[in-house]
Structure formats: C-alpha cells, structure tokens
PAZAPA-4460 file (N, C-alpha, C; in steps of 0.05 Angstrom, whole numbers, plus 32768, in hexadecimal, padded with zeros to 4 digits):
% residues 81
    n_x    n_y    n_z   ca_x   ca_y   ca_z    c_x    c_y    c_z   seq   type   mol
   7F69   8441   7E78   7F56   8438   7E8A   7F3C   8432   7E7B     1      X     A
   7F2D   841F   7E86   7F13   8412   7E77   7EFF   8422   7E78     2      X     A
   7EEE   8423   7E6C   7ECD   8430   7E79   7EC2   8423   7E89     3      X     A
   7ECD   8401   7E91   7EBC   83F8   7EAC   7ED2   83FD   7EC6     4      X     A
   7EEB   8403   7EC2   7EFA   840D   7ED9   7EF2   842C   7EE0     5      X     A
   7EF2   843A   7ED0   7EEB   8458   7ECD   7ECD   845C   7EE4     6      X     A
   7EBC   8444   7EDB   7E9C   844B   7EE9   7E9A   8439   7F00     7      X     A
   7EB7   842E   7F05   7EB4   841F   7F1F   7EBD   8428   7F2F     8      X     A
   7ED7   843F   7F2A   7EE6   845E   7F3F   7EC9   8469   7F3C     9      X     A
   7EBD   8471   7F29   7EAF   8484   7F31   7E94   847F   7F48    10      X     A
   7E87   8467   7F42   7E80   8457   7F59   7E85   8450   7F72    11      X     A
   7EA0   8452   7F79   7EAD   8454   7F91   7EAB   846F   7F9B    12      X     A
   7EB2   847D   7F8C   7EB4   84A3   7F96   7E91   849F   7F94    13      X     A
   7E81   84A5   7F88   7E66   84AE   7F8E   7E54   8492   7F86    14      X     A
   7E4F   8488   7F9A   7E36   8475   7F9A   7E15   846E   7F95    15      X     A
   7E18   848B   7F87   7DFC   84A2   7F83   7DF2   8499   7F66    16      X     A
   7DDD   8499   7F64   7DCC   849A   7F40   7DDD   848E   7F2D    17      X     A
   7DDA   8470   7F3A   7DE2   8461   7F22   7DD1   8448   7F18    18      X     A
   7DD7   8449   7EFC   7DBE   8432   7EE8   7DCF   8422   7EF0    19      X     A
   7DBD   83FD   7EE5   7DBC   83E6   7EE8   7DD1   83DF   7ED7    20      X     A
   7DC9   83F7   7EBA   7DE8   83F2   7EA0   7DFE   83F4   7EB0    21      X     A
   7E09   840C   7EB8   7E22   840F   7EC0   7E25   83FE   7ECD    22      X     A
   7E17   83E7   7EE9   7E24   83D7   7EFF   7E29   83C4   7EE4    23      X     A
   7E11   83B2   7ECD   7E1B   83A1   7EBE   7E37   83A8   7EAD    24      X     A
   7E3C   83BA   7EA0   7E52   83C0   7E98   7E6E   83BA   7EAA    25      X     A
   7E69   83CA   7EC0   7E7F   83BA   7ED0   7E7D   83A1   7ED3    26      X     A
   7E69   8399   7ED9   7E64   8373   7EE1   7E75   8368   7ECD    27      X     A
   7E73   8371   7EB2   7E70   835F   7E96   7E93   8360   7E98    28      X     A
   7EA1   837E   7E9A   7EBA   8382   7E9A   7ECB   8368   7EB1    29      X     A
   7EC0   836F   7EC5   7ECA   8351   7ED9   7EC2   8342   7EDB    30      X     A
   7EBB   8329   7EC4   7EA6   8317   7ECB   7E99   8309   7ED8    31      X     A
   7E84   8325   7EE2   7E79   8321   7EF3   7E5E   8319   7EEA    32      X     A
   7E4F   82FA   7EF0   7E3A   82F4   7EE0   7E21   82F8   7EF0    33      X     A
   7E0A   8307   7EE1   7DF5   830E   7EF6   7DE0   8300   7EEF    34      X     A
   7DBF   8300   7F08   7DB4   82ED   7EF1   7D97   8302   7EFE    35      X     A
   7D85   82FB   7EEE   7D67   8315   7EF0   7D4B   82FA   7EDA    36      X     A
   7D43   82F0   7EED   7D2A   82E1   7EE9   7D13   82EA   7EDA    37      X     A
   7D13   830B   7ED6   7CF7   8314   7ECE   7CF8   832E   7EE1    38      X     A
   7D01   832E   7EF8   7CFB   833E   7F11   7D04   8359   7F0D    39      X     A
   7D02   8368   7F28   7D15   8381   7F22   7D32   8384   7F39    40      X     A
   7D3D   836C   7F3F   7D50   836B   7F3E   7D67   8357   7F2F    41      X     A
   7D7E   8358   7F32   7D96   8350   7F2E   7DA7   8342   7F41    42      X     A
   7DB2   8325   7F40   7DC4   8326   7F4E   7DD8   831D   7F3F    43      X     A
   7DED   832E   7F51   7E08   832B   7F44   7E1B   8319   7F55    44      X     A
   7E2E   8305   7F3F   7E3E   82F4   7F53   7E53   82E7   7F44    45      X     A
   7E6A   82DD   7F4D   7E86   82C9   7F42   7E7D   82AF   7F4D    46      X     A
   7E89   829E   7F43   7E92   8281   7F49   7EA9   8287   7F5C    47      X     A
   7EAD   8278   7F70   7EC2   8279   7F7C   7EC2   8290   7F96    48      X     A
   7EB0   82A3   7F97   7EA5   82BB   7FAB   7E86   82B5   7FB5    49      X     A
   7E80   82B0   7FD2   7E67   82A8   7FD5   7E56   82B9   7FDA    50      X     A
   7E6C   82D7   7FDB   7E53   82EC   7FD6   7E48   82F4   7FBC    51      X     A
   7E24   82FA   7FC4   7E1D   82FF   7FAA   7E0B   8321   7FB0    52      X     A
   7E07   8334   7F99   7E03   8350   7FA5   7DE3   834A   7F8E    53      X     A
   7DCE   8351   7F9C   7DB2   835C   7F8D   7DAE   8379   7F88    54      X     A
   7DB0   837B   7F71   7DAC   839B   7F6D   7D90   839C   7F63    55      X     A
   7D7A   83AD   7F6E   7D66   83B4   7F63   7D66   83C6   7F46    56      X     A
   7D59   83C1   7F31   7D60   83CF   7F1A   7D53   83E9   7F1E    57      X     A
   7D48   83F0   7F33   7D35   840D   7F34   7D49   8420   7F39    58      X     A
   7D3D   843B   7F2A   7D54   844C   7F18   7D4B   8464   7F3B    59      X     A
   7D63   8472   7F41   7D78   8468   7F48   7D87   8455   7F63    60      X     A
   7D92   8445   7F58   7D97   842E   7F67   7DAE   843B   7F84    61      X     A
   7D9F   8435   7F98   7DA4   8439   7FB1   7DC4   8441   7FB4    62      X     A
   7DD4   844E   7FC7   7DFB   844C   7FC9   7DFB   8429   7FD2    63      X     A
   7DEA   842E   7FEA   7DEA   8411   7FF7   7DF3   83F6   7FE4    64      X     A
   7DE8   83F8   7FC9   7DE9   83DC   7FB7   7E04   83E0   7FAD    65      X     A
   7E01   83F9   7F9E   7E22   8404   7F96   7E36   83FA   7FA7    66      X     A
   7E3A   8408   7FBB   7E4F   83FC   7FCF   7E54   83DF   7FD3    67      X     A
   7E42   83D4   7FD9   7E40   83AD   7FD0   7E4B   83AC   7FBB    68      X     A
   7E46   83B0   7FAC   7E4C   83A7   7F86   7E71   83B3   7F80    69      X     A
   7E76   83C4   7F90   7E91   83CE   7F8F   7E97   83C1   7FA2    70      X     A
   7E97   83B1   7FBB   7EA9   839D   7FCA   7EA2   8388   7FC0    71      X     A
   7E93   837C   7FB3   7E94   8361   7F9A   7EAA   8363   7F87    72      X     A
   7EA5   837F   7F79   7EC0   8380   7F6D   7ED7   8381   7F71    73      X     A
   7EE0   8385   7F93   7EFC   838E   7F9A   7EFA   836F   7FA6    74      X     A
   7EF1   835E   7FA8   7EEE   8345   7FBB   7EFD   8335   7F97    75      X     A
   7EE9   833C   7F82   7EF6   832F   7F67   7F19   8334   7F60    76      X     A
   7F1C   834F   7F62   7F3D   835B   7F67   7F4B   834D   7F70    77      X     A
   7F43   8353   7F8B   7F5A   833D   7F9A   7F59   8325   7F9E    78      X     A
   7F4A   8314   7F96   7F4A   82FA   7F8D   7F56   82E7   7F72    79      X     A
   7F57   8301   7F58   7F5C   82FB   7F43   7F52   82EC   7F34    80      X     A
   7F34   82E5   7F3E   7F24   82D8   7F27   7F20   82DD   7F0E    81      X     A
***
C-alpha cells in the first residue's frame, strides 16, 4: 500500500489535524490537479468531474474540507480517471 492510500484510510477514519502536504500528496497520487493564485486556499479538481473541493491552507484544516476531498477521491475511484 502507498503513502497516499495509507493517509487517505487514515483521512477517512479521522478527519482531524490535517496539513495542506498530506491533502497534496494524495492529490498528486490521483491526479488530482490543484490550483492556489497567491491566496490561502486551494482548489482541488479532475477533468471530466465538475466537482471541485477548496481547501483552506490554515493549519488545521477543518473534517468538513477533509471529507469533501475524500468523496472527490472516491468520485475519482469509481470513475477510473
């Protein structure tokens, strides 16, 4: 198992005190391309999925964004992008 599968179970089980690295790491693992202007957020998104998730980079980032950012990823899964 990967280190971006590993922190995306663990993400799912606790939605709690997580950096902007770990969501990019996963992103990068499913390429997932994000984009950040200068600001202090992120959004994250696929071609082909019209949802897109904003994660604020402020440490620690909400369950609320987490949980988005893990049904982006399970939306990428079962799609097989």
């Amino acid at each position: 198992m990967s280190k971006a599968n590993k922190l995306l179970e663990q993400m799912r089980n606790n939605p709690r005190d997580w950096r902007i690295d770990d969501v990019k790491t996963v992103a990068e693992y499913f390429s997932v391309d994000w984009r950040n202007m200068g600001g202090s957020h992120h959004v994250f998104g696929v071609a082909g999925i019209a949802e897109k998730v904003c994660v604020p980079a402020h440490r620690p980032i909400k369950p609320a964004y987490i949980r988005q950012f893990v049904m982006l990823i399970d939306k990428i899964k079962e799609s097989n992008l």
